[in-house]
N, C-alpha and C positions, 0 to 999 in steps of 0.2 A: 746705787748711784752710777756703778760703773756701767750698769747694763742702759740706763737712760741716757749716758752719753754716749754710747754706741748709737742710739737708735738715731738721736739730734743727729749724730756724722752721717747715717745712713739718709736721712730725709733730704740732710744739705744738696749731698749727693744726685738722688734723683731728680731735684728740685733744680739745680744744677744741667744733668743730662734733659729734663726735662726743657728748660729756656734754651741748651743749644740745640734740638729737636723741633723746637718753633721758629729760632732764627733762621734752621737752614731748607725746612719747608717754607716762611716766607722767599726766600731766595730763589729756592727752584720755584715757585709758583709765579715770580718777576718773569724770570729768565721763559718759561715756559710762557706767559702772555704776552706775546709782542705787541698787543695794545692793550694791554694796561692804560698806560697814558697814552697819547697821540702825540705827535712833537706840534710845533706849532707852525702856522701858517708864515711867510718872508714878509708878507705885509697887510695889516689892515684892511680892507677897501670901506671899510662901515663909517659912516658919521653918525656919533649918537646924537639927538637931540633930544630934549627935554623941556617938558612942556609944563605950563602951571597948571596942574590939573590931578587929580586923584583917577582918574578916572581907567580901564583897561581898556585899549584899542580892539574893535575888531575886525576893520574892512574900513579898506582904500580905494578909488577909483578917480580915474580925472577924465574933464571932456576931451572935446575932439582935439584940444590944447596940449599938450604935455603938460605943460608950466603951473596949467588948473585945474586944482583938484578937491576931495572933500577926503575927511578923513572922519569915524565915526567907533561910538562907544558906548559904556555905559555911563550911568550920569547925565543923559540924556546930550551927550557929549556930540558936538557937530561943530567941527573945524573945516575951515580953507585956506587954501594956497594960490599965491597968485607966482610962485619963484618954483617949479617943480619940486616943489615940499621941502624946501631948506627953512621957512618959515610959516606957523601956522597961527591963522585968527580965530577966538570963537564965535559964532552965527549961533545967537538967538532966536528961537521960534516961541510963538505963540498957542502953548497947547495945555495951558493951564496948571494945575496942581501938581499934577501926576507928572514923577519920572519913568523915563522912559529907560530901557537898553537898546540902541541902534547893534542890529545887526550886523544888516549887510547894508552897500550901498552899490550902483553900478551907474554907468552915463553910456551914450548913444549920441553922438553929436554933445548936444548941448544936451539934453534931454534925463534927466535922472530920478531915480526910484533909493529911497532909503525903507528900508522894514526895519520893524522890531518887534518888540516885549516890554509889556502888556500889548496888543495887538494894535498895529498900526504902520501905515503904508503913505509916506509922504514921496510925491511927485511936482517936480520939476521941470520948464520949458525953455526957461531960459540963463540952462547955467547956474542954477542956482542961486540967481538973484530975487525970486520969491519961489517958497512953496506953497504947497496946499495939501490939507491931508485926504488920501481919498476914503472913502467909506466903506468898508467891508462886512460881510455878512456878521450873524454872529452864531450862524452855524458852519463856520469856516473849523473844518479839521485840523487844531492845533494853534499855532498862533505864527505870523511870519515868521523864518526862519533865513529865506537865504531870495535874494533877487536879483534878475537879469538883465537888462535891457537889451534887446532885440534892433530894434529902429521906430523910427515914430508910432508913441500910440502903442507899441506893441512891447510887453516884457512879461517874462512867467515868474511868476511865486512860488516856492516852496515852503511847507510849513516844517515845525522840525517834530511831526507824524508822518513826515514824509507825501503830504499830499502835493501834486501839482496844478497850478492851473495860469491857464495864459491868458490875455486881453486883447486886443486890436484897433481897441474905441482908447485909450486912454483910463481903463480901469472901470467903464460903465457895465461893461457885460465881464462876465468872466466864461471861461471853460475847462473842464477837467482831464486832466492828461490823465490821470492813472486814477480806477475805482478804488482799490482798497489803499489804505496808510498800511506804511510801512512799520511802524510803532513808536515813541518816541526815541530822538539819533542826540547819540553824541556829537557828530559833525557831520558835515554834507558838503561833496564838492559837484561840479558841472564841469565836462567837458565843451568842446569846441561843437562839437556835434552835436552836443544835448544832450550826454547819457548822463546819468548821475550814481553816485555812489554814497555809503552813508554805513555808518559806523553805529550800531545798536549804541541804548545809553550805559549800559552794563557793559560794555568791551566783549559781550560774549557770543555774536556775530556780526555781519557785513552783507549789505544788501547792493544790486545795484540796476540800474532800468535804463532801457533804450528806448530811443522816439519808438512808440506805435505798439508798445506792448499793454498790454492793459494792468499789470500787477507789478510790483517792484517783484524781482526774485533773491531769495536768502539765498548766502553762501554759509557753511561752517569756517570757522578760523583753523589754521594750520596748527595748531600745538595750543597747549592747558595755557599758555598765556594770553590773558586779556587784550584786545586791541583799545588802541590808545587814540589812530589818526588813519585817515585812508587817502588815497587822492589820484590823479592820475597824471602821468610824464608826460613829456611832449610829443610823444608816436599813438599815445592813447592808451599805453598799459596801464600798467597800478602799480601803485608801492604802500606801503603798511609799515607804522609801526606799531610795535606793541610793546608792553609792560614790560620794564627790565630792558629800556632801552636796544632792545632788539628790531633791527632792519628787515625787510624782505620786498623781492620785485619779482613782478608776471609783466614780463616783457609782451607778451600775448595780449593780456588782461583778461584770460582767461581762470577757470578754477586751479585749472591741472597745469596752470602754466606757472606756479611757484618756485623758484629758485630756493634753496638754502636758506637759512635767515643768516644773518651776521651779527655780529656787538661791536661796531666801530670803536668803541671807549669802554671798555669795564669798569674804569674807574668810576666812572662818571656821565654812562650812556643812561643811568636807570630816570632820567628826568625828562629825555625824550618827545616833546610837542607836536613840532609840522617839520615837514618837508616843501622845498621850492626846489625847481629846477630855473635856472638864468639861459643855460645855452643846454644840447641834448644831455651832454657829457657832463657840466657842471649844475654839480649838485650841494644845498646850503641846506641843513639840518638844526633845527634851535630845541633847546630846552628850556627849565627851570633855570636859575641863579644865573643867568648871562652865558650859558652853554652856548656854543655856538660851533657846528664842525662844518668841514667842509672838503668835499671830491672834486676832484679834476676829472676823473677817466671813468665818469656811470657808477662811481661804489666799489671800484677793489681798491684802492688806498684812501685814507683820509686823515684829513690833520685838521686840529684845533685854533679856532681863532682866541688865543688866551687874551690878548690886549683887552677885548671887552666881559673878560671876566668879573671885573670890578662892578660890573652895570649893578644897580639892586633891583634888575627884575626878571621875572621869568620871560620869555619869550614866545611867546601863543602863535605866531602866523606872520609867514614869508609869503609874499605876493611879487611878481614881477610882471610889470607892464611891458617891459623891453626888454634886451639883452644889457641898455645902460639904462635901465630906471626901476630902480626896484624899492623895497620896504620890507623891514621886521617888525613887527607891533609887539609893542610890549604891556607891562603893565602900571600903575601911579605915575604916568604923561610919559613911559618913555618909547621913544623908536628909532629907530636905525633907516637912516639911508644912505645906500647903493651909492658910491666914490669909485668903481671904477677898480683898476689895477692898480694907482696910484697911494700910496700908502699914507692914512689921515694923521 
């Protein structure tokens, strides 16, 4: 008996040195992340709004109006704004049975294109006071994925195999910008110039193509973790995130031109979405469960926008049309607009 309670005292013991050996490794592992947590932003700039709808946002665009715009989703989801999106109605079309997921949407003057899934390409003349849908092959590589508007008559399509092809006529003729597909993408973004970038569906490379090449060209990703989002800043480079909420920028936009990667948040960087830029230097980054971070100075500091931590959605895609007019899309009706420095 006596040897049994020797051994109890000795377990207490270790069991003992054991828990103070986990509290004081937690401690130094605080003190040693300086972001762990991010501190929080002085003010707001976000309104949320919130919509009747289940639906997940995924593309914004307004005409030559600021004030008027369209906003689109799945659910065959297609709102407007006639107040620079403080207010949104839903617009009914006529296309039968079948739901839709609206893509992408883009205007030109008055002039606009919405794609989606199941395949389909609806256009607009006037502002969106009626559409019409146009008719597409149905040996079209993939199925819309992401569209442009150029100027009258003229907008290119991307499928999400990466194919492109432009119009001139208003959607009667088409033509092929790139021969082979890229394979199916997880996302796809278009520069100013027309290059495009795109995100395998696997996160396990990144492609990207300039006017007049005839192939989309592969890149390998920098390290074992998967990519998540790609895109490019306001000078034309690229930023990436990937898996584990890790950052990284090619100020170049070249391969070799990767910087470091970063974890802005450890705590809470591993739910990571899209990246916006509003001005060169400021930078908005969203996640899952209402993440929201945010740089002043290109990515070496950042702080947390916690007020809309509460949101119950994840955060899919930051767009900015201005320096003052921008949007977070979210998911079950809800999205964020752009207030400004003023705090909501």
């Amino acid at each position: 008996m006596q040897a049994l309670v020797v051994q109890i005292k000795r377990w207490a013991a270790m069991a003992l040195r054991g828990r103070s050996l986990a509290i004081a490794a937690v401690a130094i592992l605080a003190v040693s992340c300086g972001n762990a947590f991010l501190p929080s932003l002085d003010s707001n700039p976000w309104e949320v709004i919130s919509l009747e709808t289940e639906a997940t946002f995924s593309d914004i665009a307004f005409t030559a109006d600021p004030s008027h715009g369209w906003l689109v989703g799945s659910r065959t989801t297609l709102l407007e704004t006639t107040d620079g999106g403080k207010t949104w109605e839903p617009r009914s079309l006529n296309l039968g049975d079948q739901r839709y997921t609206f893509t992408s949407v883009s205007f030109a003057d008055q002039e606009g294109w919405v794609a989606g899934q199941p395949s389909i390409l609806l256009h607009t003349r006037d502002g969106g006071g009626s559409w019409e849908k146009v008719p597409l092959s149905e040996k079209l590589p993939g199925t819309p994925f992401m569209v442009t508007a150029l100027k009258a008559n003229e907008v290119e399509l991307a499928t999400d195999v990466g194919a492109i092809y432009r119009t001139k006529d208003g959607g009667k003729n088409w033509k092929a910008l790139v021969l082979g597909a890229v394979g199916v993408v997880r996302n796809m973004t278009r520069s100013e110039d027309g290059s495009y970038v795109a995100v395998s569906s696997r996160g396990n490379f990144y492609s990207t193509w300039t006017p007049g090449e005839l192939d989309w060209e592969p890149h390998n990703r920098q390290n074992s973790r998967r990519l998540q989002n790609i895109g490019f800043d306001k000078s034309g480079g690229l930023w990436l995130i990937a898996r584990g909420g890790q950052l990284q920028f090619s100020p170049t936009g070249s391969e070799d031109g990767w910087q470091d990667p970063l974890n802005p948040e450890l705590a809470s960087s591993w739910g990571l979405l899209d990246m916006g830029y509003r001005t060169p230097d400021e930078i908005w980054v969203s996640g899952g469960s209402g993440n929201l971070l945010n740089s002043q100075d290109g990515g070496k500091t950042w702080y947390k926008d916690k007020e809309l931590s509460a949101v119950p959605s994840n955060f899919y895609r930051i767009l900015f049309m201005s320096p003052e007019q921008g949007f977070i899309l979210g998911q079950r009706g809800y999205l964020l607009r752009y207030e400004g420095k003023a705090a909501v």
